[in-house]
N, C-alpha and C positions, 0 to 999 in steps of 0.2 A: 859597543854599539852593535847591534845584531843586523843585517842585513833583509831585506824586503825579497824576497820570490820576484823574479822578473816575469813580465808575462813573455811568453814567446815570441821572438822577434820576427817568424815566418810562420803562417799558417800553411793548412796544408793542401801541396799542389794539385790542381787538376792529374788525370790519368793521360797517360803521353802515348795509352794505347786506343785506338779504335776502336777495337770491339775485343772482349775478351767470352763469348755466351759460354755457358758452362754446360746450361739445363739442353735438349733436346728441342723442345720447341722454338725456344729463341734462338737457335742455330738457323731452325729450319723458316724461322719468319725472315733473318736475317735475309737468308738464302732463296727467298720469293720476292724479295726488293730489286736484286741485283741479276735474277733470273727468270723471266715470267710462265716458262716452262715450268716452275717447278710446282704452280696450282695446280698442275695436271695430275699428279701425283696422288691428291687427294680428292678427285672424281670418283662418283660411281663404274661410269668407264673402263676408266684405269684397274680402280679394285677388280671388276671381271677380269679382263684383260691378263691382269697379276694369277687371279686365282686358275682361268684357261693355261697360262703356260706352266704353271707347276704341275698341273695336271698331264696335260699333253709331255711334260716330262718327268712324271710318275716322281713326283717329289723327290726326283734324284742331284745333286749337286754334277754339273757339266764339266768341273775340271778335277772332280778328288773322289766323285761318282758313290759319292754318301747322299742317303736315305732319311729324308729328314723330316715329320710328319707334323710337328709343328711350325707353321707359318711364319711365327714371326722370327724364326731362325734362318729363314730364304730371305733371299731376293731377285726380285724378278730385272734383269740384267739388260740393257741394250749390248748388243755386240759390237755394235759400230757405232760410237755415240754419236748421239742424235743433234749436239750444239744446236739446239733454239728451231732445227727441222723438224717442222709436224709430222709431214708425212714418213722421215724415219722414226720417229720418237713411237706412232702407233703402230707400225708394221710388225705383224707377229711375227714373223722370220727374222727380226732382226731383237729377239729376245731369247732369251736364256735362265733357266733355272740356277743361282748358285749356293753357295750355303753363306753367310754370312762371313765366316772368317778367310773364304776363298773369294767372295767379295771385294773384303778390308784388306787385304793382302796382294792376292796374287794377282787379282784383276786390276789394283790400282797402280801394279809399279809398271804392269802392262802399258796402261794408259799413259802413264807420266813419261816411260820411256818414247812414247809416238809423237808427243807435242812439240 
């Protein structure tokens, strides 16, 4: 006698993670729920603002002091972050040109080391 294929006795569980985004934008939608600052970001405002301080520092990165002419390899930095403060979040003194991997790196172990 031949045996029948059982159907599976568990289907399969729910995700036991929260959130896993992968893509860019759903990072960043994520990231406007749980911070309301971070619509600032994508102002007209802001974009001057961004584009005033790469200028005023001649597209130069502020801690590794590379030259970087395309845009979207900077970032335009708070120095003292700003945690949900308007009035530091817009202060131009309190911004800085970086380069992206001086960003990702050195500015954030910066950070993590002050919390």
């Amino acid at each position: 006698m031949k045996l029948k294929a059982m159907p599976p006795a568990i289907g399969s569980a729910p995700s036991r993670l929260a959130f896993a985004a992968t893509d860019e934008q759903t990072l960043d939608a994520r990231r406007r729920v749980f911070n309301p600052m971070r619509k600032s970001y994508s102002t007209a405002r802001w974009k001057r603002l961004r584009i005033a301080t790469f200028e005023r520092d001649k597209f130069q990165c502020c801690l590794c002091k590379r030259i970087e002419g395309n845009t979207s390899r900077l970032v335009c930095d708070h120095i003292q972050p700003h945690r949900g403060d308007e009035q530091l979040f817009w202060s131009e003194t309190n911004l800085q040109t970086l380069c992206k991997p001086c960003h990702d790196s050195t500015k954030q172990s910066m950070e993590s080391a002050t919390r």
